[in-house]
DOLONU-562859 format. One record per residue: z, x, y of N, C-alpha, C in turn. Coordinates in steps of 0.02 Angstrom, whole numbers, plus 32768, in hexadecimal, padded with zeros to 4 digits. Atoms other than C-alpha are relative to their C-alpha. Example, Ala and Ser with C-alpha at 12.3 -4.5 7.8 and 13.67 -1.06 7.14 Angstrom:
<rs>
8000802D7FC5818682677F1F8000802D803C/7FFD7FD67FC5816582AC7FCB80257FD98037/
</rs>
This chain:
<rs>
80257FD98033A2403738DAA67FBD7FDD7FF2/803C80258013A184371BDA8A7FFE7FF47FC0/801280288055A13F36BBD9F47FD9804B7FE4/80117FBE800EA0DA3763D9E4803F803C7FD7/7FC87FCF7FF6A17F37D7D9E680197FE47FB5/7FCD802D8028A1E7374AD9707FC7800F7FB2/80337FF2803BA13B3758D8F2801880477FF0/7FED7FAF8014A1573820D8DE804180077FF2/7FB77FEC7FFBA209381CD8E080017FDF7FBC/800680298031A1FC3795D8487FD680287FBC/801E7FD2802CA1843809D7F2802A803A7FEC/7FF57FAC8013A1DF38A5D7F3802D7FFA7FD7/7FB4800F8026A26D3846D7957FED80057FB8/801C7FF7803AA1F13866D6FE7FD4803C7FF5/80157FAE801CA1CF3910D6EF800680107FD3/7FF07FD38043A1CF3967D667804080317FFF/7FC27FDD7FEDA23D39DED6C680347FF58017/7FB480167FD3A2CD3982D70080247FDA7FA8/7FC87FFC803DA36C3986D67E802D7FD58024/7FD1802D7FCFA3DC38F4D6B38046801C7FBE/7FB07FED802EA4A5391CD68D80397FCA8022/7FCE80347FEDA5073887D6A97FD67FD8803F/801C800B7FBBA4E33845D75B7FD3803C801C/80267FC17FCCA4A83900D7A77FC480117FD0/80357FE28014A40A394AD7787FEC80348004/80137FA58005A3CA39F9D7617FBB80027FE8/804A7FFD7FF0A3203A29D7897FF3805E7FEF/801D7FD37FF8A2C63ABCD73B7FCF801B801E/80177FD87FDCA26C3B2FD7B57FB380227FD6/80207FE18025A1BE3B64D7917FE980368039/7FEB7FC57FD7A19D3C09D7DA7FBA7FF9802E/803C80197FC2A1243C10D8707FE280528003/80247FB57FDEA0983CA5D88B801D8011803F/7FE47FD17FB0A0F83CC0D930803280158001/7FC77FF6800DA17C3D1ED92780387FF8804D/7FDA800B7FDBA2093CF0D995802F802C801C/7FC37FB57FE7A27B3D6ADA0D802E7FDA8013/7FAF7FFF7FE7A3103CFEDA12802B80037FAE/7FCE80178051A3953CF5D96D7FF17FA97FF6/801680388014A36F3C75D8F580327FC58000/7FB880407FF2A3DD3BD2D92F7FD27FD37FEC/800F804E8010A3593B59D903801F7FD17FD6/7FF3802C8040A3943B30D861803F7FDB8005/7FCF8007800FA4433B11D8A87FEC7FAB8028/800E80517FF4A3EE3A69D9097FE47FC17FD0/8008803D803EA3E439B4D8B87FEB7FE4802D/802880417FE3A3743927D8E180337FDD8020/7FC480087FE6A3CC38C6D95D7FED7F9B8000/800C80408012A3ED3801D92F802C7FE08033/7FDA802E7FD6A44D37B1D9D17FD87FE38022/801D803D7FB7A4233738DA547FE5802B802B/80247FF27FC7A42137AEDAD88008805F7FD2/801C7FD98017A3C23841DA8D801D803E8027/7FD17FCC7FDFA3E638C3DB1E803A80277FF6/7FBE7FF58010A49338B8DB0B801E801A7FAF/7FEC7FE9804CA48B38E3DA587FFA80558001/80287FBB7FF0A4173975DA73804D80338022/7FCF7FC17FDEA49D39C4DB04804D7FF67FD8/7FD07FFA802FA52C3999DA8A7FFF80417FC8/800E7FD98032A4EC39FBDA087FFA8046801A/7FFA7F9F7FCFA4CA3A92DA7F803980108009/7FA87FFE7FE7A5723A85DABE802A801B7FB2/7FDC7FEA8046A5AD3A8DD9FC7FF380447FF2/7FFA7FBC8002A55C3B1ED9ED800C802E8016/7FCD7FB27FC2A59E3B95DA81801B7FF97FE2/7FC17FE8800AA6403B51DA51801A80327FAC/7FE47FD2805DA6403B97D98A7FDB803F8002/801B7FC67FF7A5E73C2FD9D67FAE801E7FD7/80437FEE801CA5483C0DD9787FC37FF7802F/80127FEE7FCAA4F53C1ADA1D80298027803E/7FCF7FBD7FE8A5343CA9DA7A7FFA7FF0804C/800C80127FC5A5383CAFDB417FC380528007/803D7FDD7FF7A4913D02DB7E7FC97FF47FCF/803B80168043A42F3CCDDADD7FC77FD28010/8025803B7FE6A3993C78DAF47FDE7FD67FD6/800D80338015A36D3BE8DAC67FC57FFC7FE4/80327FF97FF9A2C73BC1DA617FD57FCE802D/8019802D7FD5A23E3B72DAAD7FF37FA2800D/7FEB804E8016A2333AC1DACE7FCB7FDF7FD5/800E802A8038A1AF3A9ADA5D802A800E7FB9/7FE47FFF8045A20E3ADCD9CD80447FDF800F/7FB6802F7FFCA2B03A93DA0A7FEA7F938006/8001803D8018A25039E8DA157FE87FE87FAB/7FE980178039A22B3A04D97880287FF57FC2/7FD6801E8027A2B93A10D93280407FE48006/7FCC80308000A32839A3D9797FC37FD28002/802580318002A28C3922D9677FF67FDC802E/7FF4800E7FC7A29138FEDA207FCB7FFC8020/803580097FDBA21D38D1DA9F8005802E803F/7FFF7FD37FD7A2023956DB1D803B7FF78028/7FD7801D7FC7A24938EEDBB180457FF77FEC/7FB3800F800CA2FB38C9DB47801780567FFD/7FDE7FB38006A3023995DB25800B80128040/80037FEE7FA7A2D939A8DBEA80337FFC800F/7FBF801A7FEAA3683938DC21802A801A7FE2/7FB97FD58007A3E7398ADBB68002804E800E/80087FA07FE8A3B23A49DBD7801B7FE8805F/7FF77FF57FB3A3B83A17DC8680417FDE801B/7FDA7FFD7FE4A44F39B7DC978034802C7FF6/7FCE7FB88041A4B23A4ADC247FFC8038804C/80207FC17FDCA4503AC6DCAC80217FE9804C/7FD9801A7FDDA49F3A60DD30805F8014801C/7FC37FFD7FFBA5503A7CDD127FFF80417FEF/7FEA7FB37FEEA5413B31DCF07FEE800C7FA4/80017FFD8039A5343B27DC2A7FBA803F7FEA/803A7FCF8019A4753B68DC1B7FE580168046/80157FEB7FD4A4153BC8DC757FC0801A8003/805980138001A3593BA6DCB57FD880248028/80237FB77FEEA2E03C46DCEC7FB77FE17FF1/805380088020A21A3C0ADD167FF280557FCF/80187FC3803CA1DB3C93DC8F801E80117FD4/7FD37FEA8020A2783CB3DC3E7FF97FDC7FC7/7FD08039803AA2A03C17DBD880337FD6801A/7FBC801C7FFEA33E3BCADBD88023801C7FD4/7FC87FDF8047A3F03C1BDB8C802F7FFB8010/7FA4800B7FFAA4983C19DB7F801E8015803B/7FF17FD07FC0A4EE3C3BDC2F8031803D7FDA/7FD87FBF8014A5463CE4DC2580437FE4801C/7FA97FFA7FE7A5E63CB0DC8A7FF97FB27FFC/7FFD802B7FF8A6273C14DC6A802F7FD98028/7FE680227FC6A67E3BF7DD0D7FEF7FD48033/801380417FD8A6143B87DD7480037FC57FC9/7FF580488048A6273B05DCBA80477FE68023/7FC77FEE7FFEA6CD3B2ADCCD80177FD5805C/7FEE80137FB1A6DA3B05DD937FDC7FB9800F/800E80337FE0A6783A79DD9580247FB37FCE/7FDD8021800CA6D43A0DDD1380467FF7801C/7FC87FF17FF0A7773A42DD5780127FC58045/7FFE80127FC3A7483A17DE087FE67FAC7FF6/801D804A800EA6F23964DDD4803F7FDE7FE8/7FBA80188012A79E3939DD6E80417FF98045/7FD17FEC7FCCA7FE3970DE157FDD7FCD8024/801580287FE1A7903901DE7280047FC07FF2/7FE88046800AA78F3857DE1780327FE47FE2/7FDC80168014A823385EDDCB80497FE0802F/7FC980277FD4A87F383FDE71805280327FF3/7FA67FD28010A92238C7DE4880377FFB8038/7FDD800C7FD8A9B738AEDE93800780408019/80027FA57FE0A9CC3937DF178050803B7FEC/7FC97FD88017AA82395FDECC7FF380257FB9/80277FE1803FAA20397EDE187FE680468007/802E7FBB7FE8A9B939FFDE6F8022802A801E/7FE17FC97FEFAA343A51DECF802A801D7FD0/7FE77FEC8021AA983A61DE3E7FD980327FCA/80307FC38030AA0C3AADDDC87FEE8032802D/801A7FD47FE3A9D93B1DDE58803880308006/7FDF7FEB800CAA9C3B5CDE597FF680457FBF/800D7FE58030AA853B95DDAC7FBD8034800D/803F7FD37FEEA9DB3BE0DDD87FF88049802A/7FC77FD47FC7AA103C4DDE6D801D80307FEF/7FD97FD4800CAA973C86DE207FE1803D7FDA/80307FDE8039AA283CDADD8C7FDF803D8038/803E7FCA7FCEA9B43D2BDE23802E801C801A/7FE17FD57FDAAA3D3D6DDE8A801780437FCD/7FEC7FBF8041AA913DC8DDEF7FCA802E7FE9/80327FC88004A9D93E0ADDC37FEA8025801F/80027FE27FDBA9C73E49DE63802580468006/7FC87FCE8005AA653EA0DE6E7FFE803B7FB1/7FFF7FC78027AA4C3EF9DDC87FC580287FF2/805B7FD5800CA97D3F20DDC87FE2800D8046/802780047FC0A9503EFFDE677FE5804F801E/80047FC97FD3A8F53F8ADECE8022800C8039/7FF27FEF7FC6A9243FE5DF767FD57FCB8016/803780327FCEA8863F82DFC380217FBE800D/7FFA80387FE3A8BC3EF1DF9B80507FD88033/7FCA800E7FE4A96A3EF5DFD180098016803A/80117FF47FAFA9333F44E0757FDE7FB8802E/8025802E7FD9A8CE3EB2E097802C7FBA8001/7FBA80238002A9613E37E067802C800C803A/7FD3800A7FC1A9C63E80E0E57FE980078041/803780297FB8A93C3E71E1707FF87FCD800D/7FFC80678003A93E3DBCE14180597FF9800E/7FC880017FF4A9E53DBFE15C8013800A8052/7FDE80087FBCA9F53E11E2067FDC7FCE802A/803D80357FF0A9553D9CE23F80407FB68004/7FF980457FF9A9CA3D11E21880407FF08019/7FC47FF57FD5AA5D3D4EE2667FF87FE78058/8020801C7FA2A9E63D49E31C7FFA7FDE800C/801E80488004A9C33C9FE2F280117FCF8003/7FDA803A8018AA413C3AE2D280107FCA8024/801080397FC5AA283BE0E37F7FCB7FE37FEF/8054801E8001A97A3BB3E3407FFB7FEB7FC1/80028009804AA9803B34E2B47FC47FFF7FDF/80397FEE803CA8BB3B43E2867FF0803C7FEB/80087FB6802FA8C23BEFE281803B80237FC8/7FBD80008021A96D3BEAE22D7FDA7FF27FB1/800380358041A92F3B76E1977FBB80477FF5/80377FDC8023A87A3BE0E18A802580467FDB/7FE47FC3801EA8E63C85E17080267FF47FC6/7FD5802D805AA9513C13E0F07FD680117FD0/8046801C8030A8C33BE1E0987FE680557FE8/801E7FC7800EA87B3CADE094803380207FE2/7FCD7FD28023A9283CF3E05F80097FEF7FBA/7FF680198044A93B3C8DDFC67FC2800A7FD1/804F7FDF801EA8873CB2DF957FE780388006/800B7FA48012A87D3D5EDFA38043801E7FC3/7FCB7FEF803DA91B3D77DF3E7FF77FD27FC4/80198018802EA8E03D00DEC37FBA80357FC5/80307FCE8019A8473D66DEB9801180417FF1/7FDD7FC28013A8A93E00DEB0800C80067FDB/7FBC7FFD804CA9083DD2DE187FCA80197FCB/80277FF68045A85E3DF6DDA17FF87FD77FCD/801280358056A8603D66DD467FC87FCD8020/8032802C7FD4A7BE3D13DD84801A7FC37FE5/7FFD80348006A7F33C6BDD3180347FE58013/7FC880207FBDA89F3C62DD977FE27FF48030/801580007FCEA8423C8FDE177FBF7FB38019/8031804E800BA7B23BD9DDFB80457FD28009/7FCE802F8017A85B3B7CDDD080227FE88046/7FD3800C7FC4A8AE3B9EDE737FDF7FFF803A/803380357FC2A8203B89DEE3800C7FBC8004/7FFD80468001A7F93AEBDE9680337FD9801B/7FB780257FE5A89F3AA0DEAD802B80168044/7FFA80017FA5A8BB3AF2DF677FCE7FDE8019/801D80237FD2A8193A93DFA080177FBB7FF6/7FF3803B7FFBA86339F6DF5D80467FE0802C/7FC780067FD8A8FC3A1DDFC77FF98008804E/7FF47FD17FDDA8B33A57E05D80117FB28032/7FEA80347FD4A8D139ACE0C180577FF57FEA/7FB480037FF1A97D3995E08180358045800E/7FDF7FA47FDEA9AF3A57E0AE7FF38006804E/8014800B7FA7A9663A39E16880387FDB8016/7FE580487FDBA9DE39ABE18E804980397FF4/7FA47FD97FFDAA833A2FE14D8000802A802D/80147FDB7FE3AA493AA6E1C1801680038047/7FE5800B7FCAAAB23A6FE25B801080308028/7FFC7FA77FE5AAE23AEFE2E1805480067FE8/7FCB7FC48025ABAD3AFBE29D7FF1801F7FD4/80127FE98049AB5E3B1AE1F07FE5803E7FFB/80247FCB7FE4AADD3BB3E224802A802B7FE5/7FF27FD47FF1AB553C1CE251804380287F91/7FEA8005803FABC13BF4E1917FD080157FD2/80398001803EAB113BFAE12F7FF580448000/800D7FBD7FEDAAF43CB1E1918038801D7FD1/7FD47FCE8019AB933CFCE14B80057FE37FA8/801180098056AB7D3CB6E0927FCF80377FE3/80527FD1802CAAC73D08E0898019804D8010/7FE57FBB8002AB2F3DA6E0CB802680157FC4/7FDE7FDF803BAB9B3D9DE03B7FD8800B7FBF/80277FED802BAB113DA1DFC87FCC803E7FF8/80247FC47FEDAAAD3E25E022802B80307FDB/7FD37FD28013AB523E85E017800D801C7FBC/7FE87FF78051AB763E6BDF4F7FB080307FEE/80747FCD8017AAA53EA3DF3480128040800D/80067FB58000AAC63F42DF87802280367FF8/7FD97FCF8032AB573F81DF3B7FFB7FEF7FAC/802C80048053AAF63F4DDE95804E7FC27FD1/7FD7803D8016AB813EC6DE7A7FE67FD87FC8/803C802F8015AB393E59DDF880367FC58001/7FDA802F8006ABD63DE6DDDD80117FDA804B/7FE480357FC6ABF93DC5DE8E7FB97FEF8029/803C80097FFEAB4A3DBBDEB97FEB7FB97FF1/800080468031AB4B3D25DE4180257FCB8022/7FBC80417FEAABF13CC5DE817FE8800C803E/7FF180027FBEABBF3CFCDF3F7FC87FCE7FFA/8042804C7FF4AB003C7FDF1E803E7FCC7FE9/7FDC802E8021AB7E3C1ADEB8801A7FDD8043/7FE280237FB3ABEF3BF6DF5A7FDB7FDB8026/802F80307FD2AB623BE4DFCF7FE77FD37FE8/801680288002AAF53B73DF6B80387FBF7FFB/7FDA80508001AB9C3AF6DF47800F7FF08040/7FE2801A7FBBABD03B01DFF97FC37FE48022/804480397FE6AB163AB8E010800E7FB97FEC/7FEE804C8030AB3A3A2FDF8E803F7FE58026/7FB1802B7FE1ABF53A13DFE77FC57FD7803B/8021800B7FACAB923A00E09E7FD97FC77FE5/803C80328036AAFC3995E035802C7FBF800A/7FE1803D800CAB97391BE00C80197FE2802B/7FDD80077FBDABE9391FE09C7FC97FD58035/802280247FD3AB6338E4E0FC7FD27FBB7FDE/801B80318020AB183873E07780477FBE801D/7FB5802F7FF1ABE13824E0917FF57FEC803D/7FED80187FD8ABD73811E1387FB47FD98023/8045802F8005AB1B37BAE135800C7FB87FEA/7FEC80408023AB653736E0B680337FE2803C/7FCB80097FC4AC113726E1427FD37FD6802C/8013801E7FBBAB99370AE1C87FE27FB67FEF/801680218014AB383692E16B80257FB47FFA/7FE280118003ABCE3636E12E802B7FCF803F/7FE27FF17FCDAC1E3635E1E47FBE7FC1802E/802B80237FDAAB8235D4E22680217FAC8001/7FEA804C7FD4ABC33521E28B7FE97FCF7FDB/8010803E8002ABC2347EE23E80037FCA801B/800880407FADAB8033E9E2B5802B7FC77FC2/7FCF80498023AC043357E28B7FEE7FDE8031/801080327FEEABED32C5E2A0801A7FD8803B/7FD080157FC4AC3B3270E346800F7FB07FE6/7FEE80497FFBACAE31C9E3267FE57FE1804A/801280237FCEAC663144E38580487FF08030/7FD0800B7FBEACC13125E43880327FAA7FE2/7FEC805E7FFDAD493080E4277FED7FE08030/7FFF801A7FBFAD0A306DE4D07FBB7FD37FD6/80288002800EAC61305CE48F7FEE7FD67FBB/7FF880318039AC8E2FEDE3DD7FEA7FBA8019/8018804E7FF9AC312F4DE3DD802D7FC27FD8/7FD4802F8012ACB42EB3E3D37FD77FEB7FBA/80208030802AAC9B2E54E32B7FFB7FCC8001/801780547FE9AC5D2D9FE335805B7FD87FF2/7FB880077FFDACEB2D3AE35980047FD17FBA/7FF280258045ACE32CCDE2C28015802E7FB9/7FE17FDA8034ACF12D5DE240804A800B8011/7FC27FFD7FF3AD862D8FE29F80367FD57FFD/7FD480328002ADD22CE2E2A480127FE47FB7/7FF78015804AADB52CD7E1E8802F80487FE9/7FCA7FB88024AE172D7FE1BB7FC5801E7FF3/80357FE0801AAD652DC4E18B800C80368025/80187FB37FF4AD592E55E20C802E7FEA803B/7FD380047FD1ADD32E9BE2887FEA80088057/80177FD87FB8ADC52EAFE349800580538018/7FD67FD27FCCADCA2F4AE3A68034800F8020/7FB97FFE7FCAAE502F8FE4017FE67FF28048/800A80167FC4AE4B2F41E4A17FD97FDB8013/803F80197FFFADB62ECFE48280207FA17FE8/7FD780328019AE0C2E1FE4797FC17FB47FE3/80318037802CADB02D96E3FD7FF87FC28029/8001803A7FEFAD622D0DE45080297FC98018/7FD38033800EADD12C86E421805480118011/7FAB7FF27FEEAE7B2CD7E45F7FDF7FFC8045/7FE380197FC1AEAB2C97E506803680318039/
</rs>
């Protein structure tokens, strides 16, 4: 912060117009010859007193989407009036508009402004997917929440779903019937069946949920993918096709249910026999030295009782 910045910021703490109420402060607004075309949110910002200034700033934005006193699509005012009233220096408002605008939060138009994103699914997708990434998840965690997930989409399928999409379900289906000799085209048709019926179900935020957590699977779903398995994984996704298109919703449900545990069984099964092999690996022992090869002990220890001979190695001093 400049000595400049820190001077003004120090001043403004003696306004006439600033009403202090405990710790927070409340700043009356004096009205500006320009009239403004967004809704009046200024007044709902406070001077911002932390270390790292930025971070206060996109805090406070953030507070306001969430209590709906910034709406999605709303725009933001401009940044001189937003530096002045969070008391900010251009560059700290910059960095937080822009890392906010980053993750999907706001949204930055040369001419426009900056405003509230309208959909908050890339926010949404990119915390999700960052948590999925460094938190390291165990892959039985994920197959198990993706169980639950699944199940939800198959049943929505089966009771909303269109003709379209359940035509195109069972094209993915016979596709993976031709295939089942061919495990990269096997796994890609995997990978498209579960994501089109995901997307089918209408709930765009199953549909983020169960992406996310199939790309964090897609290396340990390659390795189950063996050629006995194929031909088992083919007639599962048939029994789900099947429940969809007689509008099943219950067996629809228990038929993902089956398949995804009989993933998780296979998952264990081969996790088990990884640890086995592991286990199973040769330990070099040690080889007893040869008696041939034992070096006599001096004959004087031996003649004192100190240390014994060898077998067959006769002490010096015996005759």
């Amino acid at each position: 912060m400049t000595l400049a910045f820190s001077t003004a910021l120090r001043r403004s703490f003696h306004r006439p117009d600033v009403l202090r109420v405990g710790a927070k402060e409340k700043y009356s607004q004096v009205a500006s010859p320009r009239v403004s075309r967004v809704q009046p949110i200024e007044s709902q910002f406070r001077r911002v007193n932390k270390v790292s200034i930025s971070e206060d700033i996109a805090q406070q934005i953030l507070d306001l989407i969430s209590s709906g006193k910034l709406t999605p699509g709303q725009r933001l005012p401009s940044e001189r009036e937003l530096c002045k009233n969070f008391g900010a220096a251009r560059s700290s408002l910059r960095e937080a508009l822009r890392g906010l605008s980053m993750i999907g939060v706001l949204t930055a138009r040369v001419g426009e402004g900056t405003s509230v994103a309208a959909d908050g699914g890339k926010f949404l997708g990119k915390i999700m997917e960052w948590r999925l990434i460094t938190e390291k998840h165990d892959i039985e965690n994920l197959l198990e929440v993706r169980i639950a997930l699944e199940g939800i989409a198959a049943a929505n399928v089966a009771r909303e779903g269109s003709q379209a999409d359940i035509a195109r379900l069972s094209t993915l289906l016979a596709k993976m019937k031709s295939s089942v000799k061919d495990k990269k085209q096997f796994a890609a048709l995997d990978l498209e069946f579960h994501v089109t019926l995901a997307k089918a179900s209408g709930n765009s935020l199953l549909f983020d949920l169960i992406c996310m957590i199939r790309n964090q699977l897609v290396t340990a779903l390659d390795k189950l993918l063996l050629p006995p398995v194929r031909p088992l994984t083919y007639k599962e996704h048939a029994a789900i096709v099947e429940a969809i298109e007689q509008r099943d919703v219950d067996r629809a449900r228990d038929a993902m249910h089956r398949h995804l545990q009989s993933s998780l069984a296979r998952h264990r099964a081969t996790m088990g026999e990884q640890i086995a092999t592991k286990t199973m690996v040769p330990v070099a022992v040690k080889k007893r030295p040869s008696r041939r090869n034992a070096k006599a002990a001096p004959a004087v220890l031996v003649e004192k009782g100190i240390a014994s001979s060898p077998a067959g190695v006769q002490p010096a001093f015996e005759k």
